[in-house]
DSSP file (Angstrom, degrees, kcal/mol; ACC not computed):
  #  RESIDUE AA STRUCTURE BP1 BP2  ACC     N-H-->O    O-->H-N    N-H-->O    O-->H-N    TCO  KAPPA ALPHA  PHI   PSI    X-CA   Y-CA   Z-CA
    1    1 A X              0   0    0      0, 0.0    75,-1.0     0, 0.0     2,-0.1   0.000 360.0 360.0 360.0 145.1   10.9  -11.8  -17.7
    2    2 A X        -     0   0    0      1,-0.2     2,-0.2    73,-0.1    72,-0.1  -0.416 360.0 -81.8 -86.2 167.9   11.9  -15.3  -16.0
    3    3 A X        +     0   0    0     72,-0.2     2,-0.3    -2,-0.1    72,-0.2  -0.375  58.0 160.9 -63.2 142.6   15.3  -16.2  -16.2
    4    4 A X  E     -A   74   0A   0     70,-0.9    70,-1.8    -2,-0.2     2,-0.2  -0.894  28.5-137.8-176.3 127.2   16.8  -17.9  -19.4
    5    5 A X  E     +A   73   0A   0     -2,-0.3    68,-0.2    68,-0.2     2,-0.2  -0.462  28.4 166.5 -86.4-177.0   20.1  -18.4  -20.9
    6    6 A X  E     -A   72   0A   0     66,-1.2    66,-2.4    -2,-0.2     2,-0.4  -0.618  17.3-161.0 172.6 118.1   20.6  -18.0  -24.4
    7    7 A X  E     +A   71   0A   0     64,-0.2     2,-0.3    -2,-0.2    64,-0.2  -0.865  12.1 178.1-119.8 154.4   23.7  -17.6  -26.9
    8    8 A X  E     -A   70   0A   0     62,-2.3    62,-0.8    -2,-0.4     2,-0.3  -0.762  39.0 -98.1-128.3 177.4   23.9  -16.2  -30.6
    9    9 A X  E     -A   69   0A   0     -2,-0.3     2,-0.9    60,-0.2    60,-0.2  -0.633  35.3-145.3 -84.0 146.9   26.6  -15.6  -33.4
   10   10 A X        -     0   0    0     58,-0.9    58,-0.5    -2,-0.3     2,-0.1  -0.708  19.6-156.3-125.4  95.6   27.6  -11.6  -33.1
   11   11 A X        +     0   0    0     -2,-0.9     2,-0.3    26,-0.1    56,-0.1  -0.389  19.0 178.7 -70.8 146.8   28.1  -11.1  -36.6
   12   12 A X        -     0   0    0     -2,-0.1     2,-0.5    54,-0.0    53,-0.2  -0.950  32.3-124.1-132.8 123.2   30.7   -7.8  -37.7
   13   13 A X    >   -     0   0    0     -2,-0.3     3,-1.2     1,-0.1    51,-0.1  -0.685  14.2-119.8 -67.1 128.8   31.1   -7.5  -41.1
   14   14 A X  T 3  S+     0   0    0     -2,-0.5    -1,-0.1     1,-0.2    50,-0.1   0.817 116.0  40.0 -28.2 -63.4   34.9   -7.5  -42.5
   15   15 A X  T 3  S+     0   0    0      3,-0.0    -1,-0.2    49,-0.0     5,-0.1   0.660  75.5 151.2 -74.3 -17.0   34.5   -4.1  -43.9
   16   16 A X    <   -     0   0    0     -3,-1.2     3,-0.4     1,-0.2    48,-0.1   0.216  53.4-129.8   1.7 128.4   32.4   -2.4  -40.9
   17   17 A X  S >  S+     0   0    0      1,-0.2     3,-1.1     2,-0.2     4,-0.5   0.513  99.2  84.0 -86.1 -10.2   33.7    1.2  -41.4
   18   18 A X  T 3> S+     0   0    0      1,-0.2     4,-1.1     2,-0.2     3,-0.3   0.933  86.1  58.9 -52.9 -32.6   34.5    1.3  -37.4
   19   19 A X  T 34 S+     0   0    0     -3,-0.4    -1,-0.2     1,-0.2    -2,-0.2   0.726  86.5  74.0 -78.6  -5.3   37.9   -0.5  -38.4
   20   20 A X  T <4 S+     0   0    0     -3,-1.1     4,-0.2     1,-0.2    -1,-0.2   0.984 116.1  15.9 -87.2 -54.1   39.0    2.2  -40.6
   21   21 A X  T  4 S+     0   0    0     -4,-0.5    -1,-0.2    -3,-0.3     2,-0.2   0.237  95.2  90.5 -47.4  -1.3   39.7    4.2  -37.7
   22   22 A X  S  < S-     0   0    0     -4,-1.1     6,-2.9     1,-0.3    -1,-0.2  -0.907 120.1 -30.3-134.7  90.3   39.9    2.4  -34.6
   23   23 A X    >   -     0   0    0      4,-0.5     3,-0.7    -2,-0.2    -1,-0.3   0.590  66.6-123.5-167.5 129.4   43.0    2.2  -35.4
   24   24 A X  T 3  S+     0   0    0     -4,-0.2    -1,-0.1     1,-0.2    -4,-0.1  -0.100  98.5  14.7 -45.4 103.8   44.9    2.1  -38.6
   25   25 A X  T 3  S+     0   0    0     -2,-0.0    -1,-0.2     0, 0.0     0, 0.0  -0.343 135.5  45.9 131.5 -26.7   47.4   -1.0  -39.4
   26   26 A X  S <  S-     0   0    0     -3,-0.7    -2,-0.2    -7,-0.1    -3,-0.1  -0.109  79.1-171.8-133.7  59.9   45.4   -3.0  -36.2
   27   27 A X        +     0   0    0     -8,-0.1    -4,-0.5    -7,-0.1     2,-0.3   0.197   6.8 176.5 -26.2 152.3   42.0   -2.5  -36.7
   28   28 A X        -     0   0    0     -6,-2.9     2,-0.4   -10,-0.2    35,-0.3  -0.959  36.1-110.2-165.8 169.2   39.8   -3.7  -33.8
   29   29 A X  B     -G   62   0B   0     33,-0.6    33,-0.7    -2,-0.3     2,-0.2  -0.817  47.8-112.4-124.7 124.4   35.9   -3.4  -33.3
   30   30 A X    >>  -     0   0    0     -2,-0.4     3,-2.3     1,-0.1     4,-1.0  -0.582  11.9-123.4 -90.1 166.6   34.9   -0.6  -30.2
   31   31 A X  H 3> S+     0   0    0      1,-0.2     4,-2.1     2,-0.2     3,-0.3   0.667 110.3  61.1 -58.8 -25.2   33.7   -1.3  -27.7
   32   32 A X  H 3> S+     0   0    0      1,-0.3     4,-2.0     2,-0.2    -1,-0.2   0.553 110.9  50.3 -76.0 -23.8   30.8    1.1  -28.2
   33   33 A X  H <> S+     0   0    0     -3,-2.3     4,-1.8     2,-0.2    -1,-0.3   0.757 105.0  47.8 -94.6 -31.7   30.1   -1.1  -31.2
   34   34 A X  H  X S+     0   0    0     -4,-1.0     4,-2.6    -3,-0.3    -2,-0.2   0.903 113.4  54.3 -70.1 -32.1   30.2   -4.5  -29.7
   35   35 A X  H  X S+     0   0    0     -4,-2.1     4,-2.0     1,-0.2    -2,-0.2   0.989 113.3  46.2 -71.6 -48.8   27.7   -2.9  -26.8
   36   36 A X  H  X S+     0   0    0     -4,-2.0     4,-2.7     1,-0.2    -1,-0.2   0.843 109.9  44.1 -32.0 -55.7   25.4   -1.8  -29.5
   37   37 A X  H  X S+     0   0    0     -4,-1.8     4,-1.5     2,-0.2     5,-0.3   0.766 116.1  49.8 -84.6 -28.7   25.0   -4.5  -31.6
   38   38 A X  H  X S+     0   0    0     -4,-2.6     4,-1.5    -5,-0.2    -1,-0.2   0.985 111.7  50.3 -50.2 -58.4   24.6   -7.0  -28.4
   39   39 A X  H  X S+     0   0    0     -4,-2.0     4,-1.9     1,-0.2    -2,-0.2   0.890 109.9  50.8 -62.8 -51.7   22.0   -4.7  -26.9
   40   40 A X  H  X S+     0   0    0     -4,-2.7     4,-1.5     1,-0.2    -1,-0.2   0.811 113.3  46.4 -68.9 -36.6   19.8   -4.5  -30.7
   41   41 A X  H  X S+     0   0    0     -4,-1.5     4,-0.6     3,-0.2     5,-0.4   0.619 115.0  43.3 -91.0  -8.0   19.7   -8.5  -31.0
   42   42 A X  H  X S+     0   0    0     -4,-1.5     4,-1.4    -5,-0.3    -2,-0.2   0.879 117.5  49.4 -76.4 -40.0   18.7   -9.0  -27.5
   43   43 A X  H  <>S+     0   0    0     -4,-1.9     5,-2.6     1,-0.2    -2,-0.2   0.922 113.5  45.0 -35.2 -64.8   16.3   -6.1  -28.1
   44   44 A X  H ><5S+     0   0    0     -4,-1.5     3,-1.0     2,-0.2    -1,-0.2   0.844 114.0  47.0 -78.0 -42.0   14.9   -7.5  -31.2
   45   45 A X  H 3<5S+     0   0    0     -4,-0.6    -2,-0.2     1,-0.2    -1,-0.2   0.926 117.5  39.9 -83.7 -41.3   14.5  -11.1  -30.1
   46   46 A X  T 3<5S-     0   0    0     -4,-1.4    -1,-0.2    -5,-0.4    -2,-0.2   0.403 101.8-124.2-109.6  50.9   13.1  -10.6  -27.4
   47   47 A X  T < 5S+     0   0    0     -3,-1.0     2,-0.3     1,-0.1    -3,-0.2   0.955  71.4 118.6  41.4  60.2   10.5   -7.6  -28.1
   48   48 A X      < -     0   0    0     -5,-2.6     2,-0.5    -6,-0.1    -1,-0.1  -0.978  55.6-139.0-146.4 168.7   12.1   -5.5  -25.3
   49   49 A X        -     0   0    0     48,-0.5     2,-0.3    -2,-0.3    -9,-0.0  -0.978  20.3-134.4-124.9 147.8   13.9   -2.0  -24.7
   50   50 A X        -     0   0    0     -2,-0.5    47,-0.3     1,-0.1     3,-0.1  -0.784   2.7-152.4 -81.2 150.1   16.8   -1.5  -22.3
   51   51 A X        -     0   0    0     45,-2.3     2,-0.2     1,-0.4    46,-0.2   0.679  61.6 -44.8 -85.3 -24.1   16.9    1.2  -20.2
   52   52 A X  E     -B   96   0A   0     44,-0.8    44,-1.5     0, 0.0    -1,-0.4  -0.856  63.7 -84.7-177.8 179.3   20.6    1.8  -19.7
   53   53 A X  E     -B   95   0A   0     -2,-0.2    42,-0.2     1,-0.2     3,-0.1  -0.809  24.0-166.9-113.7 179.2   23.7   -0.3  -19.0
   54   54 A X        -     0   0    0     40,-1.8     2,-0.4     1,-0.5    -1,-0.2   0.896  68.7 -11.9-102.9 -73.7   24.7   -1.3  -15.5
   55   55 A X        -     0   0    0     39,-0.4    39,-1.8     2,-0.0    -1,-0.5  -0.956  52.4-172.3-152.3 136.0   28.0   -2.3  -16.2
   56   56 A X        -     0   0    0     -2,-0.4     2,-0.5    37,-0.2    37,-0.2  -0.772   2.1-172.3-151.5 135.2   30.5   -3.2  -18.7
   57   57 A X        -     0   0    0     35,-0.3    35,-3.7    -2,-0.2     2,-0.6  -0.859  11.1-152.6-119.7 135.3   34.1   -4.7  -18.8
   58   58 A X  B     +C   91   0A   0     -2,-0.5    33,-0.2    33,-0.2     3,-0.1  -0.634  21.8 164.3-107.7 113.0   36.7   -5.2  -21.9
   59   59 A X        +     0   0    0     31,-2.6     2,-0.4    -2,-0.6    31,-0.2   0.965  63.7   9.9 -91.0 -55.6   39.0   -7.9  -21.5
   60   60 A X  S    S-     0   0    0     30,-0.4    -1,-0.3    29,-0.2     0, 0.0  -0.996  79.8-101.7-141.3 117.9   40.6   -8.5  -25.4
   61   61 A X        -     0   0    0     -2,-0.4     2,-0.2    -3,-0.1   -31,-0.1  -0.126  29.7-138.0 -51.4 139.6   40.3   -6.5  -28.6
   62   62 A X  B     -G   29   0B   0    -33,-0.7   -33,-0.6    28,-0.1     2,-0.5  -0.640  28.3-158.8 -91.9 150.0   37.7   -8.0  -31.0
   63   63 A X    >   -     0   0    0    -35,-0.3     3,-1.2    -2,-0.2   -35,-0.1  -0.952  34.5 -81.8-140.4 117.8   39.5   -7.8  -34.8
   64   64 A X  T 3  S+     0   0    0     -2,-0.5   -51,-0.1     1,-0.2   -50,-0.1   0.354 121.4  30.8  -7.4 139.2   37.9   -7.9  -37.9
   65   65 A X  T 3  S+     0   0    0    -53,-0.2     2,-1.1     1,-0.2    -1,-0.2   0.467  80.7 140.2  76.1 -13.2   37.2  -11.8  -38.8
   66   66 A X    <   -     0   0    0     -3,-1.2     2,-1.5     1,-0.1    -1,-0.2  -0.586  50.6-140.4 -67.8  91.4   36.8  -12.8  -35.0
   67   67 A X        -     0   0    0     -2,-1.1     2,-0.8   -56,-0.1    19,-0.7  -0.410  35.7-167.8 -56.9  84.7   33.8  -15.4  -34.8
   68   68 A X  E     - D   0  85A   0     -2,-1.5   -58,-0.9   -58,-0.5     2,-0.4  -0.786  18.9-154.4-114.8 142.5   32.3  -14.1  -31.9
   69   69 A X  E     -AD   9  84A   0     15,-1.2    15,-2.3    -2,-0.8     2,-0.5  -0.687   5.7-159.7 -89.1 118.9   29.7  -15.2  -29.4
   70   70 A X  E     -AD   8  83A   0    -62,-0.8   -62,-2.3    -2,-0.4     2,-0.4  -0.840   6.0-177.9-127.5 129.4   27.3  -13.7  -27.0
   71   71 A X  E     +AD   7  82A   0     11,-2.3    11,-2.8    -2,-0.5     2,-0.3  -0.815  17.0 175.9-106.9 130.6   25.7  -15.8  -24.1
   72   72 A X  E     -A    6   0A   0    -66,-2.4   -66,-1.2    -2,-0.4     2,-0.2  -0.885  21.4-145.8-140.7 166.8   23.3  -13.4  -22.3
   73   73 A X  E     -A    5   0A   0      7,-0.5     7,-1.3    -2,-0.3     2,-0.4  -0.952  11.8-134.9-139.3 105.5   21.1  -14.5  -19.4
   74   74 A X  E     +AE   4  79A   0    -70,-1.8   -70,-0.9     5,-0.3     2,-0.4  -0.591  35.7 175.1 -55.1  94.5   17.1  -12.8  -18.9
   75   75 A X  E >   - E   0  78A   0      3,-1.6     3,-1.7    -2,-0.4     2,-0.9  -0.629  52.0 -83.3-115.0  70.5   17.5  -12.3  -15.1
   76   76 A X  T 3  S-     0   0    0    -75,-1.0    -2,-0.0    -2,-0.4    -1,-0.0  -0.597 109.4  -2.8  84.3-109.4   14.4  -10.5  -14.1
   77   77 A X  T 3  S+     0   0    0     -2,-0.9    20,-3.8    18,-0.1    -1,-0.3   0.427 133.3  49.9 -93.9 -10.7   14.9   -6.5  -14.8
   78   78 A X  E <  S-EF  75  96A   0     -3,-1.7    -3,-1.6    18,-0.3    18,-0.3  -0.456  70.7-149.0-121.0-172.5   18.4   -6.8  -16.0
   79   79 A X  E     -EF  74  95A   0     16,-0.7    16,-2.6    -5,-0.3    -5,-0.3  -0.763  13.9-156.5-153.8  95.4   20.1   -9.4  -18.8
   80   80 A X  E     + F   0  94A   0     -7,-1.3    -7,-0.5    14,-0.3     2,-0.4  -0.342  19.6 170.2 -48.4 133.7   23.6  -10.2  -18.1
   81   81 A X  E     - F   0  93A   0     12,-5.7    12,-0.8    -9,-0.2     2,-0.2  -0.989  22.1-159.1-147.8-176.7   25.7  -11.3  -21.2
   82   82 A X  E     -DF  71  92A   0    -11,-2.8   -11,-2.3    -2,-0.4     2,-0.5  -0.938  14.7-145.5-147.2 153.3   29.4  -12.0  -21.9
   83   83 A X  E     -DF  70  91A   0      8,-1.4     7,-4.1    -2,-0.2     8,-0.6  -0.947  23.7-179.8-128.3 132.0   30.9  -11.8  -25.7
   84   84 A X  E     -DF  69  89A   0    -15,-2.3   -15,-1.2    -2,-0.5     2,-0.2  -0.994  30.0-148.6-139.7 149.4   33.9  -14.6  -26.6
   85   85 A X  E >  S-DF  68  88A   0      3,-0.6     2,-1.4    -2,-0.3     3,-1.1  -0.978  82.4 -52.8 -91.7  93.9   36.0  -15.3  -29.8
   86   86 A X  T 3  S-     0   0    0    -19,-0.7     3,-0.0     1,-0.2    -2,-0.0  -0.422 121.4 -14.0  79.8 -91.4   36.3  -18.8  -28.9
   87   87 A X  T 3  S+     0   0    0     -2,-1.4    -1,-0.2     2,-0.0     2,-0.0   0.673 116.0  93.6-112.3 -31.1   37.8  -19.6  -25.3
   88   88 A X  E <  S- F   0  85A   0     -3,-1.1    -3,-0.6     1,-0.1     2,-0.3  -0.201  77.1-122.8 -86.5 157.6   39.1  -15.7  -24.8
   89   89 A X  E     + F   0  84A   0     -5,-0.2    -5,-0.2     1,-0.1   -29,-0.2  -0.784  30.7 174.0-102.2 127.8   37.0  -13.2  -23.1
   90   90 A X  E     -     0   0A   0     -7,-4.1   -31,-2.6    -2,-0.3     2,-0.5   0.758  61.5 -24.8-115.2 -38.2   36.3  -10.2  -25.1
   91   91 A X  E     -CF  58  83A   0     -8,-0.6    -8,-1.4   -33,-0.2    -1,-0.3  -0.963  50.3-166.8-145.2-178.5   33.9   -8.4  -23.0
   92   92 A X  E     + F   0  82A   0    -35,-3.7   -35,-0.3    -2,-0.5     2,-0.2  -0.746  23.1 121.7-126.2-167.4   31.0   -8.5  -19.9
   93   93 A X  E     - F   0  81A   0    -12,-0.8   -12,-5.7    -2,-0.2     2,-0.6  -0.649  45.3 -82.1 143.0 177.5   28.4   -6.5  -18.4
   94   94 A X  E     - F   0  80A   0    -39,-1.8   -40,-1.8   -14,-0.3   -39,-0.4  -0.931  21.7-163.8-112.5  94.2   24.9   -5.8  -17.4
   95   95 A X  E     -BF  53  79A   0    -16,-2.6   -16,-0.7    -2,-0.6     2,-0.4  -0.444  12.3-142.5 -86.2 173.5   22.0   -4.5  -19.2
   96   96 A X  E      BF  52  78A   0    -44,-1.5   -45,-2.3   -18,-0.3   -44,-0.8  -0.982 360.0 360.0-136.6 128.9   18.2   -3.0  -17.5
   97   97 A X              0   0    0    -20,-3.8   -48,-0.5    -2,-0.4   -19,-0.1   0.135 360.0 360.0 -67.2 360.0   15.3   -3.5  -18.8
Protein backbone atom coordinates (compact mmCIF):
# COMPACT_ATOMS: atom_id res chain seq x y z
CA UNK A 1 0.00 0.00 0.00
CA UNK A 2 1.27 3.74 -0.86
CA UNK A 3 0.90 6.11 1.75
CA UNK A 4 -2.46 7.92 2.46
CA UNK A 5 -4.00 9.74 5.23
CA UNK A 6 -7.42 9.20 6.04
CA UNK A 7 -9.90 10.08 9.15
CA UNK A 8 -13.39 8.51 10.19
CA UNK A 9 -16.05 8.89 13.00
CA UNK A 10 -15.33 5.95 15.69
CA UNK A 11 -18.67 5.34 16.59
CA UNK A 12 -19.38 3.55 20.45
CA UNK A 13 -22.73 3.07 21.24
CA UNK A 14 -24.09 4.68 24.60
CA UNK A 15 -25.05 1.36 25.95
CA UNK A 16 -21.86 -0.73 24.67
CA UNK A 17 -21.88 -3.41 27.53
CA UNK A 18 -17.98 -2.62 28.04
CA UNK A 19 -19.17 0.39 30.30
CA UNK A 20 -21.02 -1.70 32.67
CA UNK A 21 -17.89 -2.80 34.04
CA UNK A 22 -15.06 -0.80 33.16
CA UNK A 23 -15.88 0.74 35.83
CA UNK A 24 -19.06 1.42 37.70
CA UNK A 25 -20.19 5.20 38.54
CA UNK A 26 -17.29 6.35 35.67
CA UNK A 27 -17.72 4.25 32.86
CA UNK A 28 -14.97 4.59 30.16
CA UNK A 29 -14.47 2.61 26.84
CA UNK A 30 -11.03 0.03 27.09
CA UNK A 31 -8.62 0.36 25.60
CA UNK A 32 -8.81 -3.16 24.08
CA UNK A 33 -12.04 -1.91 22.63
CA UNK A 34 -11.06 1.28 21.09
CA UNK A 35 -7.94 -0.93 19.47
CA UNK A 36 -10.46 -3.29 18.10
CA UNK A 37 -12.90 -1.37 16.67
CA UNK A 38 -10.06 1.05 14.92
CA UNK A 39 -8.29 -2.10 13.61
CA UNK A 40 -12.04 -3.64 11.96
CA UNK A 41 -12.82 -0.25 10.08
CA UNK A 42 -9.45 0.11 8.71
CA UNK A 43 -9.62 -3.60 7.91
CA UNK A 44 -12.91 -3.37 6.29
CA UNK A 45 -12.30 -0.27 4.17
CA UNK A 46 -9.51 -1.08 2.98
CA UNK A 47 -9.85 -4.98 2.19
CA UNK A 48 -6.76 -5.85 4.36
CA UNK A 49 -5.72 -7.94 7.59
CA UNK A 50 -3.33 -6.78 10.22
CA UNK A 51 -0.89 -8.88 11.38
CA UNK A 52 -0.29 -7.62 14.91
CA UNK A 53 0.16 -4.30 16.70
CA UNK A 54 3.43 -2.58 16.92
CA UNK A 55 2.67 -0.19 19.38
CA UNK A 56 0.02 1.44 21.30
CA UNK A 57 -0.26 4.50 23.84
CA UNK A 58 -3.38 5.75 26.10
CA UNK A 59 -3.29 9.27 26.81
CA UNK A 60 -7.21 10.10 28.15
CA UNK A 61 -10.13 7.86 29.07
CA UNK A 62 -12.72 7.75 26.21
CA UNK A 63 -16.43 7.97 28.06
CA UNK A 64 -19.57 6.98 26.82
CA UNK A 65 -20.93 9.99 24.44
CA UNK A 66 -17.29 11.04 23.39
CA UNK A 67 -17.46 11.94 19.50
CA UNK A 68 -14.36 10.46 18.66
CA UNK A 69 -12.09 10.51 15.66
CA UNK A 70 -9.48 8.32 14.08
CA UNK A 71 -6.87 9.70 11.61
CA UNK A 72 -4.76 6.68 10.46
CA UNK A 73 -2.06 6.99 7.84
CA UNK A 74 -1.31 3.59 5.02
CA UNK A 75 2.47 3.80 5.42
CA UNK A 76 3.70 0.86 3.42
CA UNK A 77 3.48 -2.43 5.77
CA UNK A 78 2.31 -0.69 8.75
CA UNK A 79 -0.78 2.04 9.32
CA UNK A 80 -0.20 4.48 11.93
CA UNK A 81 -3.43 6.10 13.51
CA UNK A 82 -4.18 8.34 16.52
CA UNK A 83 -7.98 8.45 18.06
CA UNK A 84 -9.19 12.21 19.57
CA UNK A 85 -12.42 13.42 21.21
CA UNK A 86 -12.03 16.78 19.86
CA UNK A 87 -8.53 18.58 20.57
CA UNK A 88 -7.51 15.76 23.48
CA UNK A 89 -5.54 12.81 22.70
CA UNK A 90 -7.17 9.63 23.54
CA UNK A 91 -4.81 7.18 22.15
CA UNK A 92 -1.79 6.26 19.37
CA UNK A 93 -0.01 3.42 17.97
CA UNK A 94 1.06 1.33 15.08
CA UNK A 95 -0.57 -1.35 13.20
CA UNK A 96 1.31 -4.34 10.44
CA UNK A 97 -0.14 -5.30 7.77
Amino acid sequence: MTESTFSLTLPFEPDHPAFAGHFPGYPIIPGVQLLDRAKRLIERRHDCAFGGLQMAKFFSPARPGDALQLEYRLMGETVGFEIRCGSRRIASGTFTI
